[in-house]
N, C-alpha and C positions, 0 to 999 in steps of 0.2 A: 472392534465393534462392527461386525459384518453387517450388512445393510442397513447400517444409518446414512439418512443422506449427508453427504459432505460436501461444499462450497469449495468449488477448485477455479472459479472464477468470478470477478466483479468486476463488468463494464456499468462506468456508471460517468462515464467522459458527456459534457455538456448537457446538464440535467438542473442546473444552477443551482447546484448544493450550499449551504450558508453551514460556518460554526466550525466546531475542530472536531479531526478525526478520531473517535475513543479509545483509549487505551483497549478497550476488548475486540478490536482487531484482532489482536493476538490469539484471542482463541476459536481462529478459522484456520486453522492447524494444515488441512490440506492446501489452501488459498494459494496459487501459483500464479494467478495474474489480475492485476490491482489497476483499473484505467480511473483514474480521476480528474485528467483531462480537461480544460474549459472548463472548471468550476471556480471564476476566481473570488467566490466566496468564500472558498475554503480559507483558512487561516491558520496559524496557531504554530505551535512544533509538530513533527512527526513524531507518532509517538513509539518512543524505542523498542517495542513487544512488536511494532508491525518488522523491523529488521531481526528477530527469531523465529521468524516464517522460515522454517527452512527449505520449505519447498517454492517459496517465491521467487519467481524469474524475472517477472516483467513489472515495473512500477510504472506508472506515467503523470506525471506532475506537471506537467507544459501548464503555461497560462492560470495557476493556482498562485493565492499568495505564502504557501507551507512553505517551513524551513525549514534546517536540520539542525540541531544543538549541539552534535558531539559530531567527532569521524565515525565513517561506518569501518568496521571491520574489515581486512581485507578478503576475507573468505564471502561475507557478503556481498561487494561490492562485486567481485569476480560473476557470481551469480546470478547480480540483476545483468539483464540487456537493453542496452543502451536507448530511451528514448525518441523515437521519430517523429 
């Protein structure tokens, strides 16, 4: 799809986001870096479509109440970098 735009980033760290993140994450297909950061409104599971980002690098979760339900994959887990 030559020139469609595509979302290759979301900073959205301390914006005091409320509710859970949607399953259609997933279809931000190019999405490499996810700042969610100081939102501790957030709640709920992560939902598993946001770890088939395969071009996702960088997650950042600090001071949110999100969890995880399952293991991530080892191929994914290599992938994200480490939160600061």
């Amino acid at each position: 799809m030559a020139g469609q735009p595509r979302v290759t980033a979301l900073y959205l760290g301390g914006n005091k986001l409320r509710g859970q993140l949607p399953a259609s994450i997933g279809q931000l297909t190019a999405l490499n870096i996810l700042q969610l950061q100081y939102n501790e409104g957030l709640t709920g599971q992560l939902p598993e479509e946001l770890f088939q980002l395969e071009q996702l690098i960088s997650l950042r979760l600090r001071f949110t109440s999100m969890t995880v339900a399952y293991l991530l994959r080892s191929d994914v887990s290599r992938r994200l970098t480490p939160s600061t």
